[in-house]
Backbone bond lengths (Angstrom), bond angles and torsions (degrees), N, CA, C in turn:
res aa  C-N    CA-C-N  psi(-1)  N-CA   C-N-CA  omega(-1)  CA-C   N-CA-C  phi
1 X - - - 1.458 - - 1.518 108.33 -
2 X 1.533 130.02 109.77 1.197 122.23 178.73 1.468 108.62 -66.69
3 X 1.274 102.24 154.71 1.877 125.41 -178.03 1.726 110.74 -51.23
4 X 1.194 119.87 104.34 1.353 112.27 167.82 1.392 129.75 -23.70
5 X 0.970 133.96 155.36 1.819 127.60 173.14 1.349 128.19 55.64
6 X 1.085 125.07 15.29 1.478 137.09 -173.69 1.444 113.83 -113.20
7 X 1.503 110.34 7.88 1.612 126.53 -170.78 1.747 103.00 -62.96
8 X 1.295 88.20 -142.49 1.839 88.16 166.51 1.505 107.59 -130.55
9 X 1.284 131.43 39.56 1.103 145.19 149.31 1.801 110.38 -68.27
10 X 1.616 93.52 -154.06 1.560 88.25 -153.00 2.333 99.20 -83.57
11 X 0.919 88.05 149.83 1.746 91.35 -177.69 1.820 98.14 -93.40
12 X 1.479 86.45 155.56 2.030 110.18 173.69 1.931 109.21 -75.18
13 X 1.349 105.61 125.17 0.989 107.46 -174.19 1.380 120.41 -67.25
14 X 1.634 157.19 151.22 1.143 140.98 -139.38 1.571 96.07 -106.68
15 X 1.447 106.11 151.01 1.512 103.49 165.18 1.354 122.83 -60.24
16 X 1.614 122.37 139.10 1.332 120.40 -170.74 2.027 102.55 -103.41
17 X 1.755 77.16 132.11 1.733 83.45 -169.97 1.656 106.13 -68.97
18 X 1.929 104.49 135.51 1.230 93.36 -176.78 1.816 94.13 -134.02
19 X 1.251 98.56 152.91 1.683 124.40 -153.86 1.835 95.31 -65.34
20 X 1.200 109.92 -25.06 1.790 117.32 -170.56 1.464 98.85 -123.83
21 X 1.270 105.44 50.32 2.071 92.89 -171.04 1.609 92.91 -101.81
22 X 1.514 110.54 17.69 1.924 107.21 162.83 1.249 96.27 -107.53
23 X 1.352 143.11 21.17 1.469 134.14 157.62 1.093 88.23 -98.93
24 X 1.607 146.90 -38.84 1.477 135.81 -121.07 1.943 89.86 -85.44
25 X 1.741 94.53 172.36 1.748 87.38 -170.76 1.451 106.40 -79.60
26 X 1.640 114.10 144.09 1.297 133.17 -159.08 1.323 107.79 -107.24
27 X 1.360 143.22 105.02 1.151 146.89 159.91 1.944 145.40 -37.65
28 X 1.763 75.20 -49.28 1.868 88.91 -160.30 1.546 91.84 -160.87
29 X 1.473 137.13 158.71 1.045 132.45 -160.80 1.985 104.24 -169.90
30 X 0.710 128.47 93.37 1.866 147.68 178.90 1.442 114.15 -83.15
31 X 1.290 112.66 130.48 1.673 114.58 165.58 1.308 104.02 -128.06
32 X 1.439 118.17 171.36 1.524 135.45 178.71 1.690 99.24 174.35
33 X 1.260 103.76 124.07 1.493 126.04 167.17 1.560 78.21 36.94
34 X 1.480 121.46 -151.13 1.657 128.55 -141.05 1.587 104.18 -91.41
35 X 1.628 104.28 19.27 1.698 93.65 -172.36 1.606 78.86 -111.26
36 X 1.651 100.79 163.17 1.409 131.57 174.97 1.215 84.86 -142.01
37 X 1.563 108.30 150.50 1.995 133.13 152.19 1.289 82.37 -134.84
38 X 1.373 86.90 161.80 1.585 124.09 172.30 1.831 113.40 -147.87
39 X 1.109 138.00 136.41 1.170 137.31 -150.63 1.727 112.16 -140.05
40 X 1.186 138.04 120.85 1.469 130.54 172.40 1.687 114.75 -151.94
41 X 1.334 98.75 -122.74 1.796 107.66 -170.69 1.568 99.56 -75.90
42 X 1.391 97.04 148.40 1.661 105.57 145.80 1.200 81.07 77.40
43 X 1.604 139.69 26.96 1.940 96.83 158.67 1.414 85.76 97.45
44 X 1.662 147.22 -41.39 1.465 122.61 -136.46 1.586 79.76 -84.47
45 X 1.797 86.61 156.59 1.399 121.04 171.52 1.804 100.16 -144.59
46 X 1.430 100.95 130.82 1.996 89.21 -172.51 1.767 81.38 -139.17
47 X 1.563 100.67 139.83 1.407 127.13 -178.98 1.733 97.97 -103.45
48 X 1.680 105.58 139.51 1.500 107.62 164.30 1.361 115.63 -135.56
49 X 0.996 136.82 124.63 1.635 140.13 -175.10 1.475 112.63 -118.87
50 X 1.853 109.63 25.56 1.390 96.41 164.31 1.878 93.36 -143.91
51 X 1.276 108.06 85.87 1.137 119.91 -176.87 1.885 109.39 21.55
52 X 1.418 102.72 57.17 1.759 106.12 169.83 1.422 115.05 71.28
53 X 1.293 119.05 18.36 1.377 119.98 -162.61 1.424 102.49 -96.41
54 X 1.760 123.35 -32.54 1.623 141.18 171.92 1.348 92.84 -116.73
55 X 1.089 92.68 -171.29 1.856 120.25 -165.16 1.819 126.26 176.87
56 X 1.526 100.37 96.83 1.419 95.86 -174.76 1.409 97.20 -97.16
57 X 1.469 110.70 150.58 1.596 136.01 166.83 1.488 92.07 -87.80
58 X 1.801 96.02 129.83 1.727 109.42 -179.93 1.537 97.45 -108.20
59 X 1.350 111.15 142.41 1.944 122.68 171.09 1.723 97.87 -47.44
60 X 1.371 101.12 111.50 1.783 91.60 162.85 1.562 118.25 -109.00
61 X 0.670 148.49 169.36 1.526 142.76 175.95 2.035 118.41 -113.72
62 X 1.364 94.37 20.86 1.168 110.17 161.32 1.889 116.78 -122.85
63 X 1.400 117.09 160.62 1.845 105.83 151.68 1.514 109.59 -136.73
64 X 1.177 105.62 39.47 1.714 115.83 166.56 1.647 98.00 -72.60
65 X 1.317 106.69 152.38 1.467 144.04 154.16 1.528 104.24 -40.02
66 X 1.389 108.81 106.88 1.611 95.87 176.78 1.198 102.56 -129.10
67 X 2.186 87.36 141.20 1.751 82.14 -178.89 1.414 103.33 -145.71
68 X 1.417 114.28 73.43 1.374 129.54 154.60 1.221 141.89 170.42
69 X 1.350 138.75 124.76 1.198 131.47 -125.49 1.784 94.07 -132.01
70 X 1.358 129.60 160.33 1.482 152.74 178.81 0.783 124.98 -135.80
71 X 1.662 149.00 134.62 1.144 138.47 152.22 1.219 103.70 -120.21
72 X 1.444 130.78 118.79 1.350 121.24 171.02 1.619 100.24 -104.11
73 X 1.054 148.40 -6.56 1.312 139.60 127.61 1.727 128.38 -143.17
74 X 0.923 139.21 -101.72 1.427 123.20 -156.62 1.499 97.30 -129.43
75 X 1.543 89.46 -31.37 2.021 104.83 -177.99 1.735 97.51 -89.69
76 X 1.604 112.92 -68.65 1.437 107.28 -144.81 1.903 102.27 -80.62
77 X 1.221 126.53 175.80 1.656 123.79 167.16 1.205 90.57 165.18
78 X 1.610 106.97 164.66 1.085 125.96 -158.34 2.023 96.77 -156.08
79 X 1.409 84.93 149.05 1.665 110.62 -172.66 1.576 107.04 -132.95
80 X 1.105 113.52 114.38 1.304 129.04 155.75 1.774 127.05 -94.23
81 X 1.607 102.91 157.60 1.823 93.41 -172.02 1.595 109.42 -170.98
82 X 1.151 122.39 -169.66 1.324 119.93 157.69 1.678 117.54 -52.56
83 X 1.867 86.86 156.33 1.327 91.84 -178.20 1.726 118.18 68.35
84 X 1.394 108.06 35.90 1.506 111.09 -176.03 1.661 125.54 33.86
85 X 1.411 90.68 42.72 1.674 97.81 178.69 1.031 110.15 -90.91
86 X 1.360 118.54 136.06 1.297 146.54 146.21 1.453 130.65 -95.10
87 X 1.572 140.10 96.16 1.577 137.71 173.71 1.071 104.22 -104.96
88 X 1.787 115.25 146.18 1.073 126.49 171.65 1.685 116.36 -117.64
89 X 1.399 136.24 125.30 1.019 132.29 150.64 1.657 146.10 -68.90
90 X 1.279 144.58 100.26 1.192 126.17 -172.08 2.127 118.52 -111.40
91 X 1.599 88.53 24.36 1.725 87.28 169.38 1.600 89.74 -158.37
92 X 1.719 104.65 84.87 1.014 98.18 169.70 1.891 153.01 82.04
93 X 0.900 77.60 -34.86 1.738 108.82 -174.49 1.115 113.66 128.05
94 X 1.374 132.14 -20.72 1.434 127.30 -157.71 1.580 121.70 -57.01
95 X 1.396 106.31 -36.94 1.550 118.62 -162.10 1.777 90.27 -131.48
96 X 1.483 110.90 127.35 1.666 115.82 162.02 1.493 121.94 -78.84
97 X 1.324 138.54 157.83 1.209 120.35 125.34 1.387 135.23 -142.91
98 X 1.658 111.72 158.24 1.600 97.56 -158.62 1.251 125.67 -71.58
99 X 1.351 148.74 125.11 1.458 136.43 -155.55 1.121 112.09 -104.83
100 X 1.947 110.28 -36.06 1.760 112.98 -177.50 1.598 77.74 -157.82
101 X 1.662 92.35 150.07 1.778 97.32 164.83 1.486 77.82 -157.03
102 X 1.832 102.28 132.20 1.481 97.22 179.00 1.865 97.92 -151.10
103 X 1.516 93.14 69.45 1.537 110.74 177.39 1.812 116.88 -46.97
104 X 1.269 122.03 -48.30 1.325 128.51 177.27 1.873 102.47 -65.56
105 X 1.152 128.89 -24.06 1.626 119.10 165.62 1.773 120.24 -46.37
106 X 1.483 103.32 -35.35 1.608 118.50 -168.32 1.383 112.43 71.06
107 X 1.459 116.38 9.98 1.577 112.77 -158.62 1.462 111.13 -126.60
108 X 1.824 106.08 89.83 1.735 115.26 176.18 1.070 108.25 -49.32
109 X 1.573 110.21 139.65 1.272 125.02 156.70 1.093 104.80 -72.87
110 X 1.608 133.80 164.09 1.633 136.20 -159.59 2.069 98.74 -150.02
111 X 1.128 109.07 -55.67 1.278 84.56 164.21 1.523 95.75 -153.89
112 X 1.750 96.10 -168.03 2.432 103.29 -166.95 1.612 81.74 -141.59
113 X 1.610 102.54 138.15 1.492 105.22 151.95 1.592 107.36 -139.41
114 X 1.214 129.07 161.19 1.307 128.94 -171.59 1.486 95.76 -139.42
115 X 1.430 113.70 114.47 1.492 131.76 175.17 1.468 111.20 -85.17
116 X 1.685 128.56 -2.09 1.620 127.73 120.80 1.461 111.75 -166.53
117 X 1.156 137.40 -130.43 1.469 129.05 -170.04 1.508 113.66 -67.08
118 X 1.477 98.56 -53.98 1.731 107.86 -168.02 1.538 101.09 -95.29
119 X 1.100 121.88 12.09 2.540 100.88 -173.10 1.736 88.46 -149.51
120 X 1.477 105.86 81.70 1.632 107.51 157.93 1.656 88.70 -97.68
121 X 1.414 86.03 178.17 1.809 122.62 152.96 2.127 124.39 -134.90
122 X 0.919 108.69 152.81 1.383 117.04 162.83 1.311 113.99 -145.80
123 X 1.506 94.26 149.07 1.870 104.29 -162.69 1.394 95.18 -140.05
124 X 1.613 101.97 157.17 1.340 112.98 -170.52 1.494 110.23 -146.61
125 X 1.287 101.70 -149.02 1.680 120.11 -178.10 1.890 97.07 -77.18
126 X 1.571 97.21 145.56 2.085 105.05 169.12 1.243 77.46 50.11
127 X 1.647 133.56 97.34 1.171 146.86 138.19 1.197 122.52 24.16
128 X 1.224 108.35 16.91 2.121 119.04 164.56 1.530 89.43 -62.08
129 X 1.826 89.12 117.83 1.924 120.38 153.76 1.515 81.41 -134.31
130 X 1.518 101.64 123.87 1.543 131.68 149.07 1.519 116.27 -110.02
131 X 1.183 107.63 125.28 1.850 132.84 -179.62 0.890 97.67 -116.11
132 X 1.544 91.90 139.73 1.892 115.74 162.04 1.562 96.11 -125.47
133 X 1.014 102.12 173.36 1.562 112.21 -173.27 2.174 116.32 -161.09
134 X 1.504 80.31 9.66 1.962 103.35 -178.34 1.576 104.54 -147.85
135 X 1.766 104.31 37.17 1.329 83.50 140.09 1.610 108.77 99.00
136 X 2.180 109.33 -12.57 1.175 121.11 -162.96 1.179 115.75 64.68
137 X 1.140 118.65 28.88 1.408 134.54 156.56 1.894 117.31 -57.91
138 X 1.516 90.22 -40.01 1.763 109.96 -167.64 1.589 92.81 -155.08
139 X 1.325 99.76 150.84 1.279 104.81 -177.34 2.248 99.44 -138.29
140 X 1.025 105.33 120.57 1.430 105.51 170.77 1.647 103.93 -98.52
141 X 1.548 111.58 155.94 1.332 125.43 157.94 1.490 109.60 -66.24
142 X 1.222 121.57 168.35 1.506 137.50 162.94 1.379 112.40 156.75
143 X 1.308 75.98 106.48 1.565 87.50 -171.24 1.559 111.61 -82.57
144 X 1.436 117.85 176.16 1.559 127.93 -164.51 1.361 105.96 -82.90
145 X 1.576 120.43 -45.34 1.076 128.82 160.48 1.743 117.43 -158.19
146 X 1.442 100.98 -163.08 1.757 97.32 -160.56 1.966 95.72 -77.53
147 X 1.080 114.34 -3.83 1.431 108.76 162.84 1.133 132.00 -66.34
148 X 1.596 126.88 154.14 1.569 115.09 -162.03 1.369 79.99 -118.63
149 X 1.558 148.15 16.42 1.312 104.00 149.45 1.708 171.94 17.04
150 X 1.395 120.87 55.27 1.718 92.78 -170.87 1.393 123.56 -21.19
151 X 1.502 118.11 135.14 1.227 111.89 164.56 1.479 103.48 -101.38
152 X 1.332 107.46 131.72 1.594 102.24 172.94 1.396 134.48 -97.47
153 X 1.321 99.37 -13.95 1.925 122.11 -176.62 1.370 128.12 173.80
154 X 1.231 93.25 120.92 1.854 101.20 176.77 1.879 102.45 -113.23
155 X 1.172 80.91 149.31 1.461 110.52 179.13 1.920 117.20 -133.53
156 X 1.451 101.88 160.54 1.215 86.39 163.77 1.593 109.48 -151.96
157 X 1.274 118.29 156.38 1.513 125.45 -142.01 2.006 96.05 -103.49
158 X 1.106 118.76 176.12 1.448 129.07 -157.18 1.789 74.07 -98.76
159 X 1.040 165.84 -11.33 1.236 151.11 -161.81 1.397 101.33 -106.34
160 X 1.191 123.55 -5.30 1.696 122.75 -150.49 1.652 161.09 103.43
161 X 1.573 80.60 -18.54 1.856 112.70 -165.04 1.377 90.18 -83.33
162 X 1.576 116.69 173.80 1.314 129.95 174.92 1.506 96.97 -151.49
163 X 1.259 111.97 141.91 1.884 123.74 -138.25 2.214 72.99 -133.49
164 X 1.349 86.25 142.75 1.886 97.83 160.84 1.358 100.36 -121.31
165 X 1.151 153.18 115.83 1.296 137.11 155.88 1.874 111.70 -77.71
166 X 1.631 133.00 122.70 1.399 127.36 -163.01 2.191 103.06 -129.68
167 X 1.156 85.56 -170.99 1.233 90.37 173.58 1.372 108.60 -106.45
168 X 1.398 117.67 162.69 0.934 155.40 -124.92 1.668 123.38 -7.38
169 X 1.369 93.25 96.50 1.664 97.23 -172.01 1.483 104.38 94.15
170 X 1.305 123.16 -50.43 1.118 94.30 -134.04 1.920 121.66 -125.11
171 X 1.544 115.10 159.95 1.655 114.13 -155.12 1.433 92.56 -139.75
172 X 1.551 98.61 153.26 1.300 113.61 177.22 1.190 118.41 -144.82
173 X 1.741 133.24 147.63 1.206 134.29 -157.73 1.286 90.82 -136.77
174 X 1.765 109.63 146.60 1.357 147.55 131.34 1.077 158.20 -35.42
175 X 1.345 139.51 23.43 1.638 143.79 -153.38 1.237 110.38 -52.47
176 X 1.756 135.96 -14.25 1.090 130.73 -164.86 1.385 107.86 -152.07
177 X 0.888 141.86 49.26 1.563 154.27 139.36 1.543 110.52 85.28
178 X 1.255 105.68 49.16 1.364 136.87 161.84 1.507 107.90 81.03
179 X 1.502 124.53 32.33 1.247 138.81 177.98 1.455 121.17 -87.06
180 X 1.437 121.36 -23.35 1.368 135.30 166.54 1.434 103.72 -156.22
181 X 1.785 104.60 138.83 1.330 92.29 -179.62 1.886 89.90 -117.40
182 X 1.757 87.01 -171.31 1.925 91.00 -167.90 1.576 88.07 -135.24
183 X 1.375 113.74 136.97 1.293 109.65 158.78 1.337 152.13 -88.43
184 X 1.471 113.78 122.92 2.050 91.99 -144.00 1.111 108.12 -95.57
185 X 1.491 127.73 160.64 1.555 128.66 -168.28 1.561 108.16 -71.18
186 X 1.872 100.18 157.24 2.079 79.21 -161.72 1.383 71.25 -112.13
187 X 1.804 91.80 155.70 1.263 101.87 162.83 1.911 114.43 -104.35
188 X 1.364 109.73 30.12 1.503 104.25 -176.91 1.947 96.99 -160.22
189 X 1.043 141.30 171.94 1.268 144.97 -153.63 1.718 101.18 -130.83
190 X 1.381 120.50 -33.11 1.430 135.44 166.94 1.289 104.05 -68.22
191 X 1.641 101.41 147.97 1.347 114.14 155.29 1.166 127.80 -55.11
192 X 1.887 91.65 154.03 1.421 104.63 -166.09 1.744 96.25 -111.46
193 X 1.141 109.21 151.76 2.162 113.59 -176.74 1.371 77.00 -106.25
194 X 1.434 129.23 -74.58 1.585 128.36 -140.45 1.159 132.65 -118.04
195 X 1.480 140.70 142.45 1.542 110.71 160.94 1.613 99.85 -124.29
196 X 1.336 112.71 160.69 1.137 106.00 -161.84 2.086 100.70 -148.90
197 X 1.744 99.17 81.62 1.045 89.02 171.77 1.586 145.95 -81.47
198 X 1.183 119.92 174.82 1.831 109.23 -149.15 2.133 93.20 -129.23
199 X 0.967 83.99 -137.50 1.652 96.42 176.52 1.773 110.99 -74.21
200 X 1.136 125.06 178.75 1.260 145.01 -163.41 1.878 101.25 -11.30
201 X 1.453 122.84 -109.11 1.216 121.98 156.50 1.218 134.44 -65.81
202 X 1.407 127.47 -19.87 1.161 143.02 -176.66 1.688 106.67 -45.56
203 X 1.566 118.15 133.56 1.380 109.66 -179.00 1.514 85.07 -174.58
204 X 2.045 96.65 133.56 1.386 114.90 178.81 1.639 108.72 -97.83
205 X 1.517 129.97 166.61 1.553 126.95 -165.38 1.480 90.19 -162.29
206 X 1.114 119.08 105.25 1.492 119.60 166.21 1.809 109.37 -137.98
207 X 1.275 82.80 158.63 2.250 111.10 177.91 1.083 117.24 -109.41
208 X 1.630 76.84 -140.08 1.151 143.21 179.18 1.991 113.74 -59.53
209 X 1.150 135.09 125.00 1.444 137.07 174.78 1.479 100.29 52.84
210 X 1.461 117.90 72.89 1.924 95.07 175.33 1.351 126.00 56.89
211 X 1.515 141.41 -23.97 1.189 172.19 129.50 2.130 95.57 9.28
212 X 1.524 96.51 85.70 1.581 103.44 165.30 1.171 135.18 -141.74
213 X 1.300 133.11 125.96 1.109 146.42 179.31 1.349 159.41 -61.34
214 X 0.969 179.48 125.50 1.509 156.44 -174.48 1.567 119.40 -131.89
215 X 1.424 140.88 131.95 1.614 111.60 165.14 1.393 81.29 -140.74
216 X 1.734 112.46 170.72 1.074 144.62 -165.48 1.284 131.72 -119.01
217 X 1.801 91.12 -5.32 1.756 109.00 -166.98 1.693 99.76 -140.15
218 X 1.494 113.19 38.89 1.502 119.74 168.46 1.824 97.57 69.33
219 X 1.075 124.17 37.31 1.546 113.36 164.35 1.523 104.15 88.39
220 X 0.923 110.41 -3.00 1.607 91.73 174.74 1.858 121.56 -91.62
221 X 1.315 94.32 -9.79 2.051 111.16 165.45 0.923 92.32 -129.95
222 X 1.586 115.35 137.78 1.679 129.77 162.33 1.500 102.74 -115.12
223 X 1.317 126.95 147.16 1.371 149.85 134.78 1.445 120.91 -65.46
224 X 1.171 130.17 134.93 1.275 118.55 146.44 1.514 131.23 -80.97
225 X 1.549 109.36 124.74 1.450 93.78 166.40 0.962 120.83 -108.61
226 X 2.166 119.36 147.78 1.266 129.48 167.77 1.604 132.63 -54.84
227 X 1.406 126.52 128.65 1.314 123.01 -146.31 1.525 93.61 -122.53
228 X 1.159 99.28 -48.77 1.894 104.38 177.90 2.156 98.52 95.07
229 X 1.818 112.86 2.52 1.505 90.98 -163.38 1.492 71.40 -127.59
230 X 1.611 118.19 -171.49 1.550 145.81 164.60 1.266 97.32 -121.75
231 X 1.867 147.46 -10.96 1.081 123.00 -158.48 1.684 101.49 -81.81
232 X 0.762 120.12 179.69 1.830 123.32 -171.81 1.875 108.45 -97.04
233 X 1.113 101.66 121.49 1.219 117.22 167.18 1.390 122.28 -47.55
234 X 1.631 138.73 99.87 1.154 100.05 -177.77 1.567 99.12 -112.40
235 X 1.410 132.38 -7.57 1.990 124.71 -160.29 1.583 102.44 -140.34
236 X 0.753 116.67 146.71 1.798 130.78 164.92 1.388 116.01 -117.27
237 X 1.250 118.48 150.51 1.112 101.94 168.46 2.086 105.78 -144.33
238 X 1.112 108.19 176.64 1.678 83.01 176.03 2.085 88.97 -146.52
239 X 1.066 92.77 110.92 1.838 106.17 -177.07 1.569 106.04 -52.81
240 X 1.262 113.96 174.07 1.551 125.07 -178.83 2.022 99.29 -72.14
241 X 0.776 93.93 -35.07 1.688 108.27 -176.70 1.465 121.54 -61.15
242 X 1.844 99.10 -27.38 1.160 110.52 179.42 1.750 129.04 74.98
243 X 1.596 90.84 29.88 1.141 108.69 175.47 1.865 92.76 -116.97
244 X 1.763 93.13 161.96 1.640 84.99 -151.24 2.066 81.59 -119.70
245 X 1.454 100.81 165.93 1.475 106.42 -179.13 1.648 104.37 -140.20
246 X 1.018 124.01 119.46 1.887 140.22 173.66 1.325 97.91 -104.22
247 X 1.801 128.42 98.84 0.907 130.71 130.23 1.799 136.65 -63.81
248 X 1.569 94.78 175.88 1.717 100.21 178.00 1.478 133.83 178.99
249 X 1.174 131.78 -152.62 1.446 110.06 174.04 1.761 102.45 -87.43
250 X 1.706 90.54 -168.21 1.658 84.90 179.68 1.869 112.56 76.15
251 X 1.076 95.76 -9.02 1.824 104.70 -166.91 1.665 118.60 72.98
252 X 1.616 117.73 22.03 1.546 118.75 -155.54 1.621 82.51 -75.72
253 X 1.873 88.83 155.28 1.577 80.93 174.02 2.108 70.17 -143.84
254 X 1.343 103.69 127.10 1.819 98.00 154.28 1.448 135.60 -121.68
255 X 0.823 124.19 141.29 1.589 139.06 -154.89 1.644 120.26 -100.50
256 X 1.218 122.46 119.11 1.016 127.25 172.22 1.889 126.20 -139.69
257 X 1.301 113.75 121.27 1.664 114.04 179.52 1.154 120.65 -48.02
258 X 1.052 95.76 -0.32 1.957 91.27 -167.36 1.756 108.47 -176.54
259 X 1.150 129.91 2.69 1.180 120.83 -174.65 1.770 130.14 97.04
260 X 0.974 82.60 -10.96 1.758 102.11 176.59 1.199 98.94 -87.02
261 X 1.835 102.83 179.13 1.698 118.12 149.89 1.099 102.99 -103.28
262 X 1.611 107.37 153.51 1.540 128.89 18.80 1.527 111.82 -73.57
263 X 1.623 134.77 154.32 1.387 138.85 -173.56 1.492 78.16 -115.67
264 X 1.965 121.89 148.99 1.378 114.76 164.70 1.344 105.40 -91.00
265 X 1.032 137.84 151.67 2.053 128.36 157.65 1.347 113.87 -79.23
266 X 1.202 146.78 81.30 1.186 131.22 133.04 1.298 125.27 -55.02
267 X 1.776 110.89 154.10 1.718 123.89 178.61 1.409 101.07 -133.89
268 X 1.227 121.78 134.18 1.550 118.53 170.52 1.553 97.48 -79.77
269 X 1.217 106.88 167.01 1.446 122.76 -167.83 1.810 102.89 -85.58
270 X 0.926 134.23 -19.40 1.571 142.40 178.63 1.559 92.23 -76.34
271 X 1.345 133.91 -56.41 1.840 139.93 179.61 1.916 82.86 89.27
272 X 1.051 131.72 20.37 1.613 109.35 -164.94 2.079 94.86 -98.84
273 X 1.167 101.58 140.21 1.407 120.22 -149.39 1.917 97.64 -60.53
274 X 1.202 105.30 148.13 1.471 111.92 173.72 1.629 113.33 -124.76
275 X 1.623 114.81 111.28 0.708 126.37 -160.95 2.400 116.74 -81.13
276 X 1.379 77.57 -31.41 1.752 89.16 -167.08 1.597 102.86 -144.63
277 X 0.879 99.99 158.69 1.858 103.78 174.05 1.610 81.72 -155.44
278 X 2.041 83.97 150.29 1.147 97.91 166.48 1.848 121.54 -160.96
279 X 0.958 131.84 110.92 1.819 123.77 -163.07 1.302 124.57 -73.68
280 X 1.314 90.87 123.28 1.569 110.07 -165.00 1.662 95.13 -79.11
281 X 1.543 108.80 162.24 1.802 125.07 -165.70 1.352 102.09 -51.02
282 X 1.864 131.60 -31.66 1.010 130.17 -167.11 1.407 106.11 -106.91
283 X 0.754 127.04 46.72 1.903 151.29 -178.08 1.143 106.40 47.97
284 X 1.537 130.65 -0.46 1.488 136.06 -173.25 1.800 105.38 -74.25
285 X 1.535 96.14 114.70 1.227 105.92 -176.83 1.750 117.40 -87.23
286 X 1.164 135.10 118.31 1.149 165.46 30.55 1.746 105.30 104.50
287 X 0.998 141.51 93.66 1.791 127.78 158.52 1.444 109.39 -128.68
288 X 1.403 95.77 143.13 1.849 103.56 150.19 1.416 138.72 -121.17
289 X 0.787 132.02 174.37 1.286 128.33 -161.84 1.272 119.88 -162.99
290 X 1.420 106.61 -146.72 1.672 133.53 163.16 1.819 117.78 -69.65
291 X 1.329 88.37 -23.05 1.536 112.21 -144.97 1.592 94.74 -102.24
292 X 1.642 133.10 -18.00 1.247 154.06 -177.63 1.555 91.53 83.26
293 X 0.941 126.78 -166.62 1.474 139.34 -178.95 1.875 117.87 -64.42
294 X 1.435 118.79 150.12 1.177 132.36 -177.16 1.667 89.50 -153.79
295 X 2.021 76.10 157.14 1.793 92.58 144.02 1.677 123.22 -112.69
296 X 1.342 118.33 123.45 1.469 116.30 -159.70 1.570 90.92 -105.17
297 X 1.440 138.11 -18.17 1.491 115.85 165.93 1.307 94.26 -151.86
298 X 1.422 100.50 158.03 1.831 129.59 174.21 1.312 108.92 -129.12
């Protein structure tokens, strides 16, 4: 199926390079070996190759709202955003290109993950899941189910599964590499931002008001976990160390050795919302936000 909007009709105007576009608001944020992206308003896309310490703004040929970033290795990645955009990178970050832009749909893409070169997905607003399976060569619809749901984030876990985290309430899992999905029982009625799977079954699900989760048996039992905040969960992340991190607005950042409870609450002193974290080669962890990009640990 060729890429929507790329006909010979009218083209997406390019992001305009701006001198502070590492303050500008930050969406979604990717590492792999010495590359960092970071992704937000206006088109910006900013590359870092010294564990987040600089930050170049790359020429994009979009200025949609982008909110999600890939690295499937050091060369190739991919950015999704408003306006059913899809960009692909193949040196790095340096150079974009447009893959699908399909503004008359009304339907943002929200985030992209690629489970290896050729079989990502990206999901969006009204239950848009788009698959490729060559590489993002072509991308088909197929959705999770006949619900129009936002989808807000898929992930996929070291065991195999592929996690949707959606709105309201509700998540869906994968047993077979995004070929049928199952819908798992919610344990909350609010939206979900993240899921964030861990070791064997283990898999985290957080929102909406502080609102976090835990199960032990791939989503089909949830726990609640104690957070101590109401601000909304929006990123997880789980370090090389295997200690796990639940960001959010408010600046919450919570801490855990291993993925269990107890979670600690930290707040940075700014409270300005953190949208993504991500660990750079030298374990220095990485956020964006409101605030455009920082480094919050070394």
């Amino acid at each position: 199926v060729p890429a929507p909007g790329l006909g010979g009709g009218p083209q997406p105007e390019p992001a305009v390079m701006a001198r502070l576009a590492a303050r500008s608001l930050l969406l979604d944020v990717a590492s792999f070996g010495g590359l960092a992206v970071a992704v937000g308003e206006r088109g910006h896309i900013l590359t870092s190759r010294d564990h987040g310490n600089t930050w170049t703004q790359a020429r994009v040929p979009v200025r949609a709202l982008l909110t999600g970033v890939h690295l499937v290795d050091d060369r190739q990645g991919w950015v999704v955003g408003h306006d059913g955009v899809i960009l692909h990178t193949a040196d790095g970050g340096e150079t974009w290109e447009l893959r699908r832009w399909a503004p008359e749909e009304e339907k943002p893409l929200l985030h992209v993950w690629f489970r290896d070169p050729e079989r990502g997905f990206a999901v969006g607003a009204y239950g848009l899941l788009l698959a490729t399976r060559d590489g993002g060569a072509t991308w088909t619809e197929e959705p999770p189910s006949d619900e129009e749901w936002h989808l807000n984030h898929v992930a996929g876990s070291p065991a195999g599964r592929i996690y949707l985290a959606a709105e309201a309430g509700n998540a869906y899992r994968s047993d077979d590499g995004g070929e049928t999905w199952t819908a798992l029982p919610s344990p909350y009625e609010g939206s979900f931002f993240g899921a964030l799977p861990l070791e064997g079954d283990e898999v985290l699900l957080f929102g909406l008001r502080g609102h976090l989760y835990r199960s032990e048996d791939a989503g089909e039992t949830w726990e609640p976990v104690e957070t101590g905040t109401e601000a909304s969960l929006t990123c997880g992340l789980r370090l090389r160390n295997g200690s796990v991190r639940v960001a959010g607005l408010e600046g919450t950042v919570l801490h855990s050795p291993d993925g269990r409870p107890p979670f600690v609450l930290d707040a940075h002193e700014d409270r300005k919302g953190i949208s993504a974290l991500a660990e750079a080669a030298d374990g220095s962890l990485i956020a964006v936000g409101d605030f455009g990009v920082r480094v919050l640990e070394r």
